[in-house]
C-alpha positions as a LaTeX table, in Angstrom:
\begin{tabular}{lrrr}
\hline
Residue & $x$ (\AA) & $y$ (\AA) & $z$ (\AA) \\
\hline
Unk1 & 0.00 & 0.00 & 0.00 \\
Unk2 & 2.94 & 2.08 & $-0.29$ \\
Unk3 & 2.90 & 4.95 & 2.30 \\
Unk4 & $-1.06$ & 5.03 & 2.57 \\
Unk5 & $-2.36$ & 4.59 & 6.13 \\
Unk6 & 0.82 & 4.39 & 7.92 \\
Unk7 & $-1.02$ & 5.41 & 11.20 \\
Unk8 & $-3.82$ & 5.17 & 12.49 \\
Unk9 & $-6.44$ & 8.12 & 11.54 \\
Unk10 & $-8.15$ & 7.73 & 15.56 \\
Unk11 & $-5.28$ & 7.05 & 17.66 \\
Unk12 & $-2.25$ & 7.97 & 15.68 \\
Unk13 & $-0.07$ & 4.56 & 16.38 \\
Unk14 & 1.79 & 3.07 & 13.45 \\
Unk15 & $-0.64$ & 0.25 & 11.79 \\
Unk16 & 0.56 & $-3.04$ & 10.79 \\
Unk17 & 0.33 & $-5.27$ & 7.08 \\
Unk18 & $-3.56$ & $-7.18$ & 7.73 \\
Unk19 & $-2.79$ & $-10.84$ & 7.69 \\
Unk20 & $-5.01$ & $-11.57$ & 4.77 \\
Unk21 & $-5.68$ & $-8.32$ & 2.86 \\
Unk22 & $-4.33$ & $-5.93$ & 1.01 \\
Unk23 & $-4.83$ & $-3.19$ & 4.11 \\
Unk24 & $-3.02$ & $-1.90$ & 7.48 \\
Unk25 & $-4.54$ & $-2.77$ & 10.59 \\
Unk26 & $-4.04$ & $-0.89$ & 13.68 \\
Unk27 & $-3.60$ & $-3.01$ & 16.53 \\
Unk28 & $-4.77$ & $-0.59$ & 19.24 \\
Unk29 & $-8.03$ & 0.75 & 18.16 \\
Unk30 & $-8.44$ & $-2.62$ & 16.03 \\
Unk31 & $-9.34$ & $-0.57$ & 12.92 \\
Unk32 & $-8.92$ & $-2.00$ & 9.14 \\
Unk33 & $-7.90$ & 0.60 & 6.69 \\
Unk34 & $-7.88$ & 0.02 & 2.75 \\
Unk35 & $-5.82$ & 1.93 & 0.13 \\
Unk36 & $-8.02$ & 4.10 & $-1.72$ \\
Unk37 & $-9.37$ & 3.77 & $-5.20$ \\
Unk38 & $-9.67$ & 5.06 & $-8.04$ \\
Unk39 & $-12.38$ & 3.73 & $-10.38$ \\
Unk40 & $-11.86$ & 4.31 & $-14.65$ \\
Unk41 & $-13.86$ & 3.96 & $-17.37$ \\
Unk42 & $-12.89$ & 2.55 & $-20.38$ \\
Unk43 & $-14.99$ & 2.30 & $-23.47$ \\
Unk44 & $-14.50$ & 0.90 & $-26.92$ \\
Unk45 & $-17.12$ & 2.87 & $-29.23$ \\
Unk46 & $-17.62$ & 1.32 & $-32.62$ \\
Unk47 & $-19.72$ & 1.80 & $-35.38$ \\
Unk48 & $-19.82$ & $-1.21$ & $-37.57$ \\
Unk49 & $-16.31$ & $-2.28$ & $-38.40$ \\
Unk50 & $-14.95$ & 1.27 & $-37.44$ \\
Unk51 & $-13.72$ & 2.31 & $-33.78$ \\
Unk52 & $-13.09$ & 5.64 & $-32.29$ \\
Unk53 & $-9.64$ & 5.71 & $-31.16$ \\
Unk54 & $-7.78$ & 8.74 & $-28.89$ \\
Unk55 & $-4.66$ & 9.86 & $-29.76$ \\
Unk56 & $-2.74$ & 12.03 & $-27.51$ \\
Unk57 & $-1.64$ & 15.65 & $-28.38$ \\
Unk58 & 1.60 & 15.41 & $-27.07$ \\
Unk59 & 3.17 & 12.45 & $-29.24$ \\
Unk60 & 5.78 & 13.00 & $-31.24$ \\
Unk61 & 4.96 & 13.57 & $-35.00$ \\
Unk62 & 5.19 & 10.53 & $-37.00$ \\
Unk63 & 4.57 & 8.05 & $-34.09$ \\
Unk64 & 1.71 & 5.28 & $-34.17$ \\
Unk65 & 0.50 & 5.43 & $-30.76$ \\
Unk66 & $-3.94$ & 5.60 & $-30.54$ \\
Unk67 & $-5.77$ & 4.40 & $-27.56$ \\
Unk68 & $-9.24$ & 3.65 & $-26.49$ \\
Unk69 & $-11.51$ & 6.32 & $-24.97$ \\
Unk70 & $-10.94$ & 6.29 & $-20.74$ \\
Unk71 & $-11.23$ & 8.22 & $-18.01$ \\
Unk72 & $-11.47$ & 8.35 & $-14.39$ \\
Unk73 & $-14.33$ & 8.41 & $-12.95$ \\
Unk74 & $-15.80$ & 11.05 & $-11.27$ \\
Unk75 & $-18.05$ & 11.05 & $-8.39$ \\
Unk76 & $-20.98$ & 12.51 & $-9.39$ \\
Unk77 & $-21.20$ & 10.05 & $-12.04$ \\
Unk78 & $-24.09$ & 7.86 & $-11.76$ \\
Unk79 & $-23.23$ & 3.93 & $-12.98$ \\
Unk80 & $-26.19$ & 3.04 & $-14.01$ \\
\hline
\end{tabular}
């Protein structure tokens, strides 16, 4: 989890690796804390045999390099 929830947001002692999970646990206050997320969409649009591909601005000139259509997710975004 890299340096995410290296102590304990209610006591403030140093959490340990969960047994199981991919979390910290803090053995005082017995709290579980997981890394937070962050949720992308990714689409592949077609139209019969054609696809709508990205490519970024910042490529340089010459260079192959398309991509499908993502993005992260934002939170007022229903998924529905």
């Amino acid at each position: 989890m890299g340096t995410t929830h290296r102590y304990c947001g209610s006591c403030g002692k140093p959490t340990v690796a969960h047994a199981a999970d991919r979390a910290r646990d803090c053995p005082e206050c017995r709290l579980t804390f997981y890394p937070r997320i962050s949720p992308v969409v990714m689409a592949l649009v077609t139209r019969g045999r054609q696809l709508l591909l990205t490519r970024k601005p910042g490529y340089a000139p010459g260079a192959i390099r398309w991509s499908r259509v993502s993005s992260r997710r934002e939170r007022r975004w229903s998924m529905r």
